[in-house]
Short mmCIF file of the C-alpha atoms (twelve columns), coordinates in Angstrom:
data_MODEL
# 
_entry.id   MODEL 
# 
loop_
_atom_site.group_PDB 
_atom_site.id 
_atom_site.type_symbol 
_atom_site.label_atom_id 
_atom_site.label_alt_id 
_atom_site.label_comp_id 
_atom_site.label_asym_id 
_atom_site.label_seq_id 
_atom_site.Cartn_x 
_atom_site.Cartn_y 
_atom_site.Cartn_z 
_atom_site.pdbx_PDB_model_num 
ATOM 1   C CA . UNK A 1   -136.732 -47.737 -123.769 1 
ATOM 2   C CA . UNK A 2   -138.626 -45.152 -121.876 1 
ATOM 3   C CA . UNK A 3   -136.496 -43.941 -118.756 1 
ATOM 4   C CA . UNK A 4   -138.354 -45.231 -115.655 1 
ATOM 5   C CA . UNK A 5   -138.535 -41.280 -114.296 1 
ATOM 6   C CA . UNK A 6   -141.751 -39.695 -113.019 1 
ATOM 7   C CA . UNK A 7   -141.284 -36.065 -113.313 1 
ATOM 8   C CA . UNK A 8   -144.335 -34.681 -111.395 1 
ATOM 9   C CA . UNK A 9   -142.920 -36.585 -108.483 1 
ATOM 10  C CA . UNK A 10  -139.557 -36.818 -109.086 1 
ATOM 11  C CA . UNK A 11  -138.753 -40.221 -108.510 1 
ATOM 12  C CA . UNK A 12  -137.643 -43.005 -110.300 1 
ATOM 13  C CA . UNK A 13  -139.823 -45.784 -111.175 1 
ATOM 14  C CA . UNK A 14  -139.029 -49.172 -112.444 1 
ATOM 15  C CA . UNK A 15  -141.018 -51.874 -113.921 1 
ATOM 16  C CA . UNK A 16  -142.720 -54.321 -112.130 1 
ATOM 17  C CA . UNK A 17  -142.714 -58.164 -112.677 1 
ATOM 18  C CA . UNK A 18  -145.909 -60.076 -111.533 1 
ATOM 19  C CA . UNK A 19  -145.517 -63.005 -109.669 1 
ATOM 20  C CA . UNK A 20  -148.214 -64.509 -111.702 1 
ATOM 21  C CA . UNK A 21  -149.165 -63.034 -114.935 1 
ATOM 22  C CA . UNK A 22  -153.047 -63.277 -114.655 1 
ATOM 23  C CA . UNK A 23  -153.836 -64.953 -118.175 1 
ATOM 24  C CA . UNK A 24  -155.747 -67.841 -117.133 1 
ATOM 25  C CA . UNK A 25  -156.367 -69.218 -113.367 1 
ATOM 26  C CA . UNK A 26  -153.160 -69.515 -111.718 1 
ATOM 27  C CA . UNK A 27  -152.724 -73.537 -111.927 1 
ATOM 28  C CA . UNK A 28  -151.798 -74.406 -108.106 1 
ATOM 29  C CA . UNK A 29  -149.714 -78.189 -106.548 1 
ATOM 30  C CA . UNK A 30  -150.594 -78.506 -103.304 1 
ATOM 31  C CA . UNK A 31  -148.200 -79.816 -100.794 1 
ATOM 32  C CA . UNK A 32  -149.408 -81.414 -97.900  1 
ATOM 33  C CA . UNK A 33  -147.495 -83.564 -94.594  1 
ATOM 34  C CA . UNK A 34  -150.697 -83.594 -92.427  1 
ATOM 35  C CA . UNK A 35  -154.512 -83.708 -91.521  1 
ATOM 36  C CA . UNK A 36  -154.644 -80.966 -93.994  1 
ATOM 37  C CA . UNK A 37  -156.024 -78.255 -92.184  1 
ATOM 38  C CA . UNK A 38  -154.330 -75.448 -94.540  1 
ATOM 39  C CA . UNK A 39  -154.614 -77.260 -98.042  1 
ATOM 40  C CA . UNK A 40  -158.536 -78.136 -97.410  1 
ATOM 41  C CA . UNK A 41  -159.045 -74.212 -96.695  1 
ATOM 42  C CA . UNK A 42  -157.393 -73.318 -100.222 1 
ATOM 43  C CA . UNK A 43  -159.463 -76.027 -101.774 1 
ATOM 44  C CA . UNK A 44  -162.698 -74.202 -100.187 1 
ATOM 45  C CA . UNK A 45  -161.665 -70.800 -101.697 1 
ATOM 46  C CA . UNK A 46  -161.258 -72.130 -104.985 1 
ATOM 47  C CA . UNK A 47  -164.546 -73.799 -105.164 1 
ATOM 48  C CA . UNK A 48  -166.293 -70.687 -103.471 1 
ATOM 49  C CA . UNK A 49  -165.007 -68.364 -106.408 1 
ATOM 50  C CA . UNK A 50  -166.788 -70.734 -108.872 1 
ATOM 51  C CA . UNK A 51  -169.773 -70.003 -107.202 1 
ATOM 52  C CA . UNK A 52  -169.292 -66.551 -106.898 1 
ATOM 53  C CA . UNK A 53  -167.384 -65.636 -109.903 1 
ATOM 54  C CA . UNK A 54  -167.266 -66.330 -114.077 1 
ATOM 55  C CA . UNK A 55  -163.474 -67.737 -113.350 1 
ATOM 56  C CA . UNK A 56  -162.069 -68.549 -110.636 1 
ATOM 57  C CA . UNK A 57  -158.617 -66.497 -109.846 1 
ATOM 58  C CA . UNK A 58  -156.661 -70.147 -109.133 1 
ATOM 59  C CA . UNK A 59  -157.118 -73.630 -109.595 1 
ATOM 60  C CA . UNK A 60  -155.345 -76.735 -107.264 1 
ATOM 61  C CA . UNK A 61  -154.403 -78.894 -110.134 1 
ATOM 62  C CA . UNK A 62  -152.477 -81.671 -107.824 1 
ATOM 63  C CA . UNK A 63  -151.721 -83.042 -104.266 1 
ATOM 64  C CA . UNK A 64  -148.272 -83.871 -103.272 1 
ATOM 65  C CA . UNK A 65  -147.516 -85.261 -100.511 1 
ATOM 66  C CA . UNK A 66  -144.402 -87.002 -98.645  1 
ATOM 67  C CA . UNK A 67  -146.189 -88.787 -95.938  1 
ATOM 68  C CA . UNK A 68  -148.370 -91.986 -95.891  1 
ATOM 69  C CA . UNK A 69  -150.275 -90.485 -92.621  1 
ATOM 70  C CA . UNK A 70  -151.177 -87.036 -94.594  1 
ATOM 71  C CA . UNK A 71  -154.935 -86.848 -95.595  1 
ATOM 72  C CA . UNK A 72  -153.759 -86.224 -98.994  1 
ATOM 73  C CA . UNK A 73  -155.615 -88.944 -100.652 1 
ATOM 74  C CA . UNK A 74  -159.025 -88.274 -98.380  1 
ATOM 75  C CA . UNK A 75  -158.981 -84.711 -99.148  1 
ATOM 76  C CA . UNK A 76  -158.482 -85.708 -103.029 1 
ATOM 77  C CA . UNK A 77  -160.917 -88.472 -103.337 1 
ATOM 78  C CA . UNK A 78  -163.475 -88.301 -100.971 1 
ATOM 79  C CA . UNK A 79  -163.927 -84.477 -99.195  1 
ATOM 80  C CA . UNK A 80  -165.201 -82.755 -101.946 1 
ATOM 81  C CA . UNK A 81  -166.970 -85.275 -103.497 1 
ATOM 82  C CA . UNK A 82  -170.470 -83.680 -103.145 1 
ATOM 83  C CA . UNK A 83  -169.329 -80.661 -105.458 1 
ATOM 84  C CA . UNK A 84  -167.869 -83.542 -107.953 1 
ATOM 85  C CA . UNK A 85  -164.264 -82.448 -106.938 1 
ATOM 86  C CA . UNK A 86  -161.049 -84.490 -107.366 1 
ATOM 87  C CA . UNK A 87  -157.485 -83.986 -107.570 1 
ATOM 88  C CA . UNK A 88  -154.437 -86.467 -108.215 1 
ATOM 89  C CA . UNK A 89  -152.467 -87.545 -106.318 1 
ATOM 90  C CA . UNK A 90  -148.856 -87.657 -106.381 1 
ATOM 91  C CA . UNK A 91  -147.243 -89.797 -103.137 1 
ATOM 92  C CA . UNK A 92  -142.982 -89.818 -102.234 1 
ATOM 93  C CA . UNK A 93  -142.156 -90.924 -98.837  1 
ATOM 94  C CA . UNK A 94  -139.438 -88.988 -97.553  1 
ATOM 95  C CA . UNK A 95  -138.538 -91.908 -94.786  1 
ATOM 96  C CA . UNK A 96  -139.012 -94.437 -97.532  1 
ATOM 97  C CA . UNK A 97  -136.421 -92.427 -99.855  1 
ATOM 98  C CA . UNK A 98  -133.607 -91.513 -97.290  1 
ATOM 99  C CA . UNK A 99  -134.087 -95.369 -96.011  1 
ATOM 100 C CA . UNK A 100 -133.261 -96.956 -99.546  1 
ATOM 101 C CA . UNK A 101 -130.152 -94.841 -99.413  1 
ATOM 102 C CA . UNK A 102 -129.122 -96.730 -95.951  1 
ATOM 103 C CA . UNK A 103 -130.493 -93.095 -93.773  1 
ATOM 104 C CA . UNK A 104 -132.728 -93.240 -90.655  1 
ATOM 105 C CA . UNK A 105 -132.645 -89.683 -90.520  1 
ATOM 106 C CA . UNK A 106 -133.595 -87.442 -93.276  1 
ATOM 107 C CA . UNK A 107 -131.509 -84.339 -92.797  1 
ATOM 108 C CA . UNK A 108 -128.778 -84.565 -95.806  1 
ATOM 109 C CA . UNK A 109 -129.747 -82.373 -97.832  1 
ATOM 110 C CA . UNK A 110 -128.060 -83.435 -100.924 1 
ATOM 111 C CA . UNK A 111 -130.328 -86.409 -100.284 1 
ATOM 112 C CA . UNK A 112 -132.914 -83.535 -99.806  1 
ATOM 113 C CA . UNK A 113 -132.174 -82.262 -103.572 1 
ATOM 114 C CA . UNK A 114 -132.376 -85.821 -105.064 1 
ATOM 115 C CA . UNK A 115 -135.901 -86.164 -103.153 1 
ATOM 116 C CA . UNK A 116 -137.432 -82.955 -104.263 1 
ATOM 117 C CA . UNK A 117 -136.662 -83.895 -107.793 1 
ATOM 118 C CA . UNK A 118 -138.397 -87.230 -107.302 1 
ATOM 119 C CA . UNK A 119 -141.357 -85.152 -105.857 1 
ATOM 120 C CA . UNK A 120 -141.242 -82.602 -108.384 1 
ATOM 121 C CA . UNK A 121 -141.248 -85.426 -111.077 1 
ATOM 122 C CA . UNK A 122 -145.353 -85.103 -112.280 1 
ATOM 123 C CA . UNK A 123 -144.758 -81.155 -112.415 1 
ATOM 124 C CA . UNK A 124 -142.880 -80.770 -115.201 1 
ATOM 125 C CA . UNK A 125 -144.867 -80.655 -117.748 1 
ATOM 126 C CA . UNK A 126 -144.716 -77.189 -118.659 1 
ATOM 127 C CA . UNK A 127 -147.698 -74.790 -118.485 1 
ATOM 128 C CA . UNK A 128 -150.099 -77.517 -118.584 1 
ATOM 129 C CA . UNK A 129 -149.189 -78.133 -114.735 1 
ATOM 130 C CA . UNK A 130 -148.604 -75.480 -112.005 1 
ATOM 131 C CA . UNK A 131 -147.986 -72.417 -112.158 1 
ATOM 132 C CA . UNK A 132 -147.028 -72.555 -108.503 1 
ATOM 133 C CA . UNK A 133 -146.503 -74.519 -105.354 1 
ATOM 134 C CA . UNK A 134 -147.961 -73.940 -102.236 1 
ATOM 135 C CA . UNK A 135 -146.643 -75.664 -99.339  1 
ATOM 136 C CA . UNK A 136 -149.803 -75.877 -97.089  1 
ATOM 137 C CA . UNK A 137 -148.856 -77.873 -94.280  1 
ATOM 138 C CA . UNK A 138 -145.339 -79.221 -95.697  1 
ATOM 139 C CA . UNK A 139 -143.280 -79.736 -93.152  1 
ATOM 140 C CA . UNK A 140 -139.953 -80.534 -94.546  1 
ATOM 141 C CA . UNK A 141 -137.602 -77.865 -96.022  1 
ATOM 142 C CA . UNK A 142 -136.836 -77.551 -99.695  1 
ATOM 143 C CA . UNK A 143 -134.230 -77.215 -101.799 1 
ATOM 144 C CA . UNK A 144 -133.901 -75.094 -104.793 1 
ATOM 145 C CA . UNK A 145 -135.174 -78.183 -107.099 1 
ATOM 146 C CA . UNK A 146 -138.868 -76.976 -105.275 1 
ATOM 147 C CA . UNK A 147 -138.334 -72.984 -104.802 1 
ATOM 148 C CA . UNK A 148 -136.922 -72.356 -107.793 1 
ATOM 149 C CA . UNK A 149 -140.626 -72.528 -108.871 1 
ATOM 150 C CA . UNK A 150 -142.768 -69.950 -107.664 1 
ATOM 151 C CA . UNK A 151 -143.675 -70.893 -104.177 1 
ATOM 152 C CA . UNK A 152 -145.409 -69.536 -101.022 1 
ATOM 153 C CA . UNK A 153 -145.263 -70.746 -97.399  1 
ATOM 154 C CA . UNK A 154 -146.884 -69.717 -94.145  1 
ATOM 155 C CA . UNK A 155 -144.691 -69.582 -91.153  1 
ATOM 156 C CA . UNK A 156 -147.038 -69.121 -87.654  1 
ATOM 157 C CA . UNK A 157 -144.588 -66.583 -86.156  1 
ATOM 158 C CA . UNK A 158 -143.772 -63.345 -87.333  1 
ATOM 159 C CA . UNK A 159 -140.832 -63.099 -89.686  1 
ATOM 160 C CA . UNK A 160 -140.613 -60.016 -89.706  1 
ATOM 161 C CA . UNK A 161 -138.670 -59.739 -86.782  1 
ATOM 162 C CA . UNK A 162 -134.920 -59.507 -86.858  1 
ATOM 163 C CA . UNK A 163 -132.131 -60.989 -84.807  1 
ATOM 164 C CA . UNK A 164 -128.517 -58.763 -84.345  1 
ATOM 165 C CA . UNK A 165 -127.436 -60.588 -87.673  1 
ATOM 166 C CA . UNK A 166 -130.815 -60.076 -89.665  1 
ATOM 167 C CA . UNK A 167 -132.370 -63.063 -89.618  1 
ATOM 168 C CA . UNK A 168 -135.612 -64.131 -88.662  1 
ATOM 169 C CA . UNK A 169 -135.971 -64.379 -85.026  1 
ATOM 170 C CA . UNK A 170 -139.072 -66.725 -84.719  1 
ATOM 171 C CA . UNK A 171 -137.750 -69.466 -86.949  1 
ATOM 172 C CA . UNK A 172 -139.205 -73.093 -86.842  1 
ATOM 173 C CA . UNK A 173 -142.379 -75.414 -87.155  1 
ATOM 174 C CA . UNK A 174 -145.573 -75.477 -85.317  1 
ATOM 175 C CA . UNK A 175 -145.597 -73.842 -81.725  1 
ATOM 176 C CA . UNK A 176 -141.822 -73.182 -81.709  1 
ATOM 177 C CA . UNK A 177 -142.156 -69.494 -83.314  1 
ATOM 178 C CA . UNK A 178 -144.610 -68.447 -80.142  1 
ATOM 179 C CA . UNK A 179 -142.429 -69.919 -77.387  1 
ATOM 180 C CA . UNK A 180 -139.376 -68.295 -79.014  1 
ATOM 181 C CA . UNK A 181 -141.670 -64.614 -79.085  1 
ATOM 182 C CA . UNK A 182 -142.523 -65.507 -75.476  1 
ATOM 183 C CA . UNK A 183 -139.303 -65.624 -74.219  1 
ATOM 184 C CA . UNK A 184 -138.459 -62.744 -76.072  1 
ATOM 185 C CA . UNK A 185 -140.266 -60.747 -74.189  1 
ATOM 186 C CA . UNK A 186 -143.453 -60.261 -76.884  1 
ATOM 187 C CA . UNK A 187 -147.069 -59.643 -76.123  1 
ATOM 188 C CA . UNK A 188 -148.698 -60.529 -79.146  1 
ATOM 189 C CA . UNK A 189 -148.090 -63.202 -82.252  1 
ATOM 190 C CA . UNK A 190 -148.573 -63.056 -85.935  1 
ATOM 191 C CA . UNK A 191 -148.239 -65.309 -88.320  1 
ATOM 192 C CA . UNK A 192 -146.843 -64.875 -92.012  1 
ATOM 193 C CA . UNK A 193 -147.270 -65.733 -95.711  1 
ATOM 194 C CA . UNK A 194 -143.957 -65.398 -97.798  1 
ATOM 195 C CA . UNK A 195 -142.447 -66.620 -100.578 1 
ATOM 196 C CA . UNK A 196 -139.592 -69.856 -100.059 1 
ATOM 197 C CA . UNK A 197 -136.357 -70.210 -100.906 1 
ATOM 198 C CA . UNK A 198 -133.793 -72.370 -99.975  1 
ATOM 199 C CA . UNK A 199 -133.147 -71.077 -96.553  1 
ATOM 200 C CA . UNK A 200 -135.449 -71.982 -93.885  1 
ATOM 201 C CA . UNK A 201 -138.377 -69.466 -93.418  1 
ATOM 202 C CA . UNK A 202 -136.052 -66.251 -95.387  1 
ATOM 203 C CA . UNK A 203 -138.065 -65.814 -98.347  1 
ATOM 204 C CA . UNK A 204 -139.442 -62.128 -99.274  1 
ATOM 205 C CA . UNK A 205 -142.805 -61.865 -96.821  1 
ATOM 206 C CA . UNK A 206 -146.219 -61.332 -98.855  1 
ATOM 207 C CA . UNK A 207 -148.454 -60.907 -95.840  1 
ATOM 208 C CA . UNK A 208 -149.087 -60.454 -92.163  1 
ATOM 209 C CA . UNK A 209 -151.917 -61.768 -89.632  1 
ATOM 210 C CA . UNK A 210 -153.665 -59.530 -87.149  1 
ATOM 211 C CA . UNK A 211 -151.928 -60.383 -83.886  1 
ATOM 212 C CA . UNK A 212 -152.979 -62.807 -81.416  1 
ATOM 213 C CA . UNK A 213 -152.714 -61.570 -77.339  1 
ATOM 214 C CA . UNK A 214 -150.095 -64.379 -75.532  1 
ATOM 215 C CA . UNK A 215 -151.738 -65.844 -72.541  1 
ATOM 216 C CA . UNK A 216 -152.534 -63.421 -69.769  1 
ATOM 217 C CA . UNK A 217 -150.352 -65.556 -67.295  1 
ATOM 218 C CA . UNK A 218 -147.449 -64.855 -69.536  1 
ATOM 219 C CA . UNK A 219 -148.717 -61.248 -70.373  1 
ATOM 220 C CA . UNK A 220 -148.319 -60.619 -66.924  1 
ATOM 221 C CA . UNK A 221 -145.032 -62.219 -66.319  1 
ATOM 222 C CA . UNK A 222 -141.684 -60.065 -66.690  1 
ATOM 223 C CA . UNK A 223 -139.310 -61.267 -69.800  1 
ATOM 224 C CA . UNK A 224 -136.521 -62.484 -67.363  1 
ATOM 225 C CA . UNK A 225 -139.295 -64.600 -65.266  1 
ATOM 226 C CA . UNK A 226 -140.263 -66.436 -68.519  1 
ATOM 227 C CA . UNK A 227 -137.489 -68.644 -69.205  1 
ATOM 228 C CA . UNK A 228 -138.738 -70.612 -65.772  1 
ATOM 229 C CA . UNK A 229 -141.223 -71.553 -68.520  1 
ATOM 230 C CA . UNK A 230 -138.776 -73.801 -70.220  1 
ATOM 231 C CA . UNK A 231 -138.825 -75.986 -67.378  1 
ATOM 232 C CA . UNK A 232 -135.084 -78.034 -67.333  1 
ATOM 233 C CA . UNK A 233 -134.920 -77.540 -71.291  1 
ATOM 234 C CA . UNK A 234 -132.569 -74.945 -72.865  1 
ATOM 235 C CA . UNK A 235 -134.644 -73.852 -75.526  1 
ATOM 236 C CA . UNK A 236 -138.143 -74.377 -76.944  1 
ATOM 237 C CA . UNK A 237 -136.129 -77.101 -79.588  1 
ATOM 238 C CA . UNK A 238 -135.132 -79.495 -76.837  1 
ATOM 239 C CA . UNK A 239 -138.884 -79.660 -76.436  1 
ATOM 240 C CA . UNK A 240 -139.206 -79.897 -80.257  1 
ATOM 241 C CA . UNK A 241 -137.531 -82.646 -80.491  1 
ATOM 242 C CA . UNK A 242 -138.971 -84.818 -77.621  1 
ATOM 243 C CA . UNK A 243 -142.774 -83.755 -78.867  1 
ATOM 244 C CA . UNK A 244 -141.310 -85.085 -82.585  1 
ATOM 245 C CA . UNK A 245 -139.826 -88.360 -80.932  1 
ATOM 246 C CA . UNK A 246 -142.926 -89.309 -79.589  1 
ATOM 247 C CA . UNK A 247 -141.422 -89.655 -76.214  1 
ATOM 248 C CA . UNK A 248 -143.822 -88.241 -73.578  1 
ATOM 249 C CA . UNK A 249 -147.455 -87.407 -73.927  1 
ATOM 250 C CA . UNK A 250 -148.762 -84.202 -74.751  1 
ATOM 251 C CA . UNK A 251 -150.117 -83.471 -71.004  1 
ATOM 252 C CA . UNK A 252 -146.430 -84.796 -70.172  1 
ATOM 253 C CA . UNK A 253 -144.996 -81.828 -72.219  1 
ATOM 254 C CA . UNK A 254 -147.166 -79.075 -70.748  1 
ATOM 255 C CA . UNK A 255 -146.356 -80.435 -67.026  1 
ATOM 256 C CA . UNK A 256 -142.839 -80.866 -67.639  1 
ATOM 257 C CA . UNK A 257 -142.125 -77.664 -69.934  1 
ATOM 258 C CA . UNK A 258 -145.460 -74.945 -69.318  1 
ATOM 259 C CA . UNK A 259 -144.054 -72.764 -72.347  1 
ATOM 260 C CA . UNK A 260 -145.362 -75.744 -74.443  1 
ATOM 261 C CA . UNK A 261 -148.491 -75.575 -73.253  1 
ATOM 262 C CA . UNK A 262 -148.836 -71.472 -73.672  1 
ATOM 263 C CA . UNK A 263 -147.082 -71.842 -77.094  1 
ATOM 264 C CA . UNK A 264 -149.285 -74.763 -78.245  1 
ATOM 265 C CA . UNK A 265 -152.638 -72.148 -77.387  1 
ATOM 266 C CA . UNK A 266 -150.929 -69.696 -79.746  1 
ATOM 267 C CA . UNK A 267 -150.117 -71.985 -81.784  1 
ATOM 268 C CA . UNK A 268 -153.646 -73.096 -82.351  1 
ATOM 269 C CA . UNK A 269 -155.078 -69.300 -82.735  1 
ATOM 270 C CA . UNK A 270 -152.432 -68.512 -85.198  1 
ATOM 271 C CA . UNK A 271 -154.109 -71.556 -87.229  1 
ATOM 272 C CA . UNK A 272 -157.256 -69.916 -87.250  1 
ATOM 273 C CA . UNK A 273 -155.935 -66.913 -88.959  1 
ATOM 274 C CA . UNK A 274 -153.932 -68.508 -91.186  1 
ATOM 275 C CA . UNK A 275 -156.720 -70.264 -92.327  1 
ATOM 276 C CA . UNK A 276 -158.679 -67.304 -93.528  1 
ATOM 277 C CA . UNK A 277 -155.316 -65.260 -94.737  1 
ATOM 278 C CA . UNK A 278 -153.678 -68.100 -96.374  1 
ATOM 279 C CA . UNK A 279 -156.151 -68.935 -99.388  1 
ATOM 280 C CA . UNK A 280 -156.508 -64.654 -99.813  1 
ATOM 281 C CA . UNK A 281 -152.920 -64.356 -100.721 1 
ATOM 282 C CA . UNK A 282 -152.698 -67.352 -103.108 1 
ATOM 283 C CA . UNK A 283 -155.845 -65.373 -104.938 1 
ATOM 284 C CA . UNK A 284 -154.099 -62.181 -104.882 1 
ATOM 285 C CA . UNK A 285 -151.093 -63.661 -106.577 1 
ATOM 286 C CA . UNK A 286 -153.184 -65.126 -108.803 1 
ATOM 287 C CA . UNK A 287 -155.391 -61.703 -109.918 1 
ATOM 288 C CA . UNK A 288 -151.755 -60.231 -110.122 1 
ATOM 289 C CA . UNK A 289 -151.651 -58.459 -107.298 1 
ATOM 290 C CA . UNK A 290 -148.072 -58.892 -105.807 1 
ATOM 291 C CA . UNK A 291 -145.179 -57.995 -108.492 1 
ATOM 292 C CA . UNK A 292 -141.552 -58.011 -108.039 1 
ATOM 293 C CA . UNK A 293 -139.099 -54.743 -109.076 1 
ATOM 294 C CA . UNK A 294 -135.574 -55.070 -110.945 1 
ATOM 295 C CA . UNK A 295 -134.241 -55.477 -107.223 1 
ATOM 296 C CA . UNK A 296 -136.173 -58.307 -106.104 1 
ATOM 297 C CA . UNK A 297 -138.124 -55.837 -103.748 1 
ATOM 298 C CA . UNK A 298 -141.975 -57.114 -103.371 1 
ATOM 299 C CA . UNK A 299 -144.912 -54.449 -103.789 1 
ATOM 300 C CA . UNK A 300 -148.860 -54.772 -103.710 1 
ATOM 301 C CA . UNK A 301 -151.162 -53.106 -106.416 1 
ATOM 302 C CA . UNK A 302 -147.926 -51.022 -107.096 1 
ATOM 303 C CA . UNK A 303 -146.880 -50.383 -103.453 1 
ATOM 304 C CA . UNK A 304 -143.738 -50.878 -101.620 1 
ATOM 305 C CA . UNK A 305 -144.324 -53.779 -99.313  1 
ATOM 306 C CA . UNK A 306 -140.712 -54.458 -97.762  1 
ATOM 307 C CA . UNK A 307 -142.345 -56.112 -94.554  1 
ATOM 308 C CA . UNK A 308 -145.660 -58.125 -96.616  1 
ATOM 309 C CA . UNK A 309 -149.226 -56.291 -96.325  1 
ATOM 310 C CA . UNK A 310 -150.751 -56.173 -92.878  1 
ATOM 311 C CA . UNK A 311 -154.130 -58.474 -92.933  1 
ATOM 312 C CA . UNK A 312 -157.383 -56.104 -92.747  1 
ATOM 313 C CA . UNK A 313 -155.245 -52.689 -94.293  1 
ATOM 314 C CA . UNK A 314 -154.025 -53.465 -98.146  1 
ATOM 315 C CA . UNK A 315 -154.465 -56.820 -98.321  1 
ATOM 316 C CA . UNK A 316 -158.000 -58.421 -100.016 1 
ATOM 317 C CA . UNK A 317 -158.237 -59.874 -96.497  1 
ATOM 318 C CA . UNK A 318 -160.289 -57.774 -94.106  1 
ATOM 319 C CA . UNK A 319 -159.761 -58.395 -90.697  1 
ATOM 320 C CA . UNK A 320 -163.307 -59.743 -88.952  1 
ATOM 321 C CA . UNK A 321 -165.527 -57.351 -87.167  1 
ATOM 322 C CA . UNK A 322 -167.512 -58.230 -84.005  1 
# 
């Protein structure tokens, strides 16, 4: 065994793992909760690099989804039907599970563990199936039955931002992550690609949007003025949780609570980016791009990358020019 020493530099160097070993397309499950406005994106990179290359750098392989309402089996069937494009299918419903086990709510998470094996269930069948998952628009945490597997997330807040005990400060789904900034006191709003574990939004981050400017009314507004936004909630998840329960409308939310109307415009831009940085990443762990040392620290083409690679620097995504 060579010792991992440079000697021009004088440093010490050790081996990289790839994510992905580029030896054939990197087979990709997609998991999906909703309209499908990540997963479709992914779908559209693939089938642009058979256009535009002699092999693609990824292939989706499957669908799975945990919700009836998800456009899972439109997006399989029917979407891509013109380029003679179809995926299975693979359909668990996550009510439907905790409910045979007696649970209207579907928070246990040793339920959880049971369920992710029962979605995991048409994946396991070795190298013929995926070589990883990518949660595009999943909106349920996993357990380690799931991330175990190679699998990549995006978050629309940015996680790289620390709280006094080192966690991520813009946790949660959706809008949540911008209100949270807001309040904070931020300006602008990124979203994130990173890899998943089994704590919620803490795996290693792979990449960084360009920001996205807050609202000008709450630019303008000093950090101890913006928690008027919150209206009579406490925090942006009392807000959460009445948007999730269905119980007033969405103009009812943004009269009641105005942060949920400024976080919901974020929200929406973050999207957009995500969109166009999302599919990127996937193909750079694909072409081998991201590796892993002997510490479990990430790097890109070689690099050091303790924070992901900002969008339109090092990653293959170039940030648009006007």
């Amino acid at each position: 065994m060579t010792w991992p020493y440079n000697q021009s530099e004088r440093k010490i160097e050790w081996p990289l793992e790839p994510l992905y070993k580029a030896d054939r397309p990197m087979q990709v499950a997609l998991f999906m909760s909703d309209d499908g406005r990540i997963a479709v994106p992914v779908i559209e990179e693939y089938l642009r690099q058979c256009d535009t290359r002699k092999s693609p750098s990824f292939k989706p392989v499957m669908i799975v989804t945990d919700s009836a309402d998800s456009s899972a089996m439109q997006i399989a069937g029917k979407q891509f039907m013109d380029r003679k494009f179809h995926l299975p299918v693979w359909f668990v419903s996550v009510h439907g599970f905790y409910a045979e086990r007696g649970l209207d709510d579907i928070v246990d998470m040793d339920i959880r563990r049971k369920f992710d094996s029962e979605l995991k269930k048409p994946l396991n069948f070795g190298r013929d199936w995926a070589d990883c998952y990518v949660l595009a628009g999943y909106h349920r945490m996993v357990t380690h039955i799931i991330s175990n597997h190679l699998t990549v997330n995006f978050h629309l807040g940015d996680l790289r931002v620390r709280d006094e005990t080192n966690q991520p400060k813009y946790k949660g789904r959706g809008w949540v992550p911008s209100a949270l900034a807001m309040l904070a006191g931020e300006n602008k709003v990124h979203s994130t690609v990173h890899l998943v574990n089994e704590r919620m939004d803490e795996g290693k981050i792979l990449a960084v949007s360009t920001w996205y400017p807050v609202p000008e009314e709450v630019n303008d507004m000093p950090v101890e003025e913006r928690a008027k936004l919150l209206g009579i909630a406490k925090t942006p998840w009392d807000i959460f949780e009445i948007e999730r329960k269905n119980t007033m409308s969405e103009a009812q939310l943004a009269e009641t609570f105005p942060i949920y109307h400024f976080a919901r415009n974020c929200e929406q831009m973050l999207i957009e980016k995500t969109v166009r940085l999302f599919p990127q990443v996937i193909s750079d762990i694909a072409l081998g791009k991201f590796a892993r040392d002997i510490h479990g620290n990430l790097h890109y083409n070689g690099k050091p990358v303790q924070n992901g690679v900002m969008e339109g620097e090092e990653c293959s995504v170039k940030q648009k020019t006007t």
